[in-house]
C-alpha positions as CSV (number, residue, x, y, z in Angstrom):
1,X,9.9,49.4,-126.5
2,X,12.3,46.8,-125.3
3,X,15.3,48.7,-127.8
4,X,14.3,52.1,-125.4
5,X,14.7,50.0,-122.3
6,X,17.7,48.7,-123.3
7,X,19.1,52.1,-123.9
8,X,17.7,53.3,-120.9
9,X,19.4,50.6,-118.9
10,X,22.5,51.3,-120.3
11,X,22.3,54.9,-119.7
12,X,21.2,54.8,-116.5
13,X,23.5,52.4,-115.2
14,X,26.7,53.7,-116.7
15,X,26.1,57.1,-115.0
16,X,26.3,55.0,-111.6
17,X,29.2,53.6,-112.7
18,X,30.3,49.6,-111.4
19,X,29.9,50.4,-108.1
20,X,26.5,51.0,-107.7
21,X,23.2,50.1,-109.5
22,X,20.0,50.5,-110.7
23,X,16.2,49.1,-109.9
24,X,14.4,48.2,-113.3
25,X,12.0,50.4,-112.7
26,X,14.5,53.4,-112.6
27,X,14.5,52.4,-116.7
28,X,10.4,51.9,-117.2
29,X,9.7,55.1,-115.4
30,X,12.4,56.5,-117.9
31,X,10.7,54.9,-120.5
32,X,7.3,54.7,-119.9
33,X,6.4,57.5,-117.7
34,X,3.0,57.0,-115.9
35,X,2.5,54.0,-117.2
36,X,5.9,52.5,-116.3
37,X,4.0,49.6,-114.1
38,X,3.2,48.2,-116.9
39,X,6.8,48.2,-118.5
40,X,8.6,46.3,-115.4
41,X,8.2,42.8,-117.2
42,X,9.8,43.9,-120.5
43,X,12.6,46.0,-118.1
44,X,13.4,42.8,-116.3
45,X,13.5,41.0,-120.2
46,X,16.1,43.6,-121.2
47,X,18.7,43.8,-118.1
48,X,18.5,40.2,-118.9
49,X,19.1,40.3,-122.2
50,X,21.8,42.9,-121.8
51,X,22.9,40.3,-118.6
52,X,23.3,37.5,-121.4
53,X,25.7,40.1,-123.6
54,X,28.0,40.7,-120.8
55,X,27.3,44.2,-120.7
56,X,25.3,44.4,-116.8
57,X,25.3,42.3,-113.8
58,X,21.9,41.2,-112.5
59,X,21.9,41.1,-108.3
60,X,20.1,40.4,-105.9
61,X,21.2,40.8,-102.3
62,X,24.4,41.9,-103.7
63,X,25.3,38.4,-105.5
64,X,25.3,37.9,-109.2
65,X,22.5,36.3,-110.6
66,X,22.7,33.5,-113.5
67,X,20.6,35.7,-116.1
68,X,19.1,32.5,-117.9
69,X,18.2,31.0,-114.3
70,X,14.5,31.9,-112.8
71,X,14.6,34.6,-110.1
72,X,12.4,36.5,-108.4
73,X,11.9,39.6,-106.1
74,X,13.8,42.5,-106.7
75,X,16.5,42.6,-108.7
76,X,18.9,45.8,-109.2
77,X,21.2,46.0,-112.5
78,X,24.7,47.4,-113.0
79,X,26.7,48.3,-115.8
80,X,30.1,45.7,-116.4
């Protein structure tokens, strides 16, 4: 699940482009479908993840968050 999320990230993200970004729950709904709820834990695990790669920034109010530090609220992701 976490490999379709991560593909789903990336997708999703490059079609915005650098300039804009994506919720994590653009990706579970992408993923999961009606059950995406349930996927928003493992979507925040990926963009991390892909955030630790170098391949997407994490924000938050439009800074860049330390992927390995321990945020919460909502977080949006976009591709590097």
């Amino acid at each position: 699940m976490i490999q379709r999320l991560r593909a789903s990230i990336l997708e999703l993200a490059g079609e915005r482009g650098p300039s804009k970004s994506i919720c994590p729950s653009d990706a579970a709904r992408a993923v999961g479908g009606d059950g995406w709820r349930d996927l928003m834990d493992d979507a925040r695990d990926a963009a991390r993840a892909l955030a630790n790669e170098g391949r997407v920034d994490i924000t938050q109010k439009g800074d860049v968050l330390d992927p390995n530090a321990a945020w919460r609220g909502p977080i949006r992701i976009r591709i590097r």
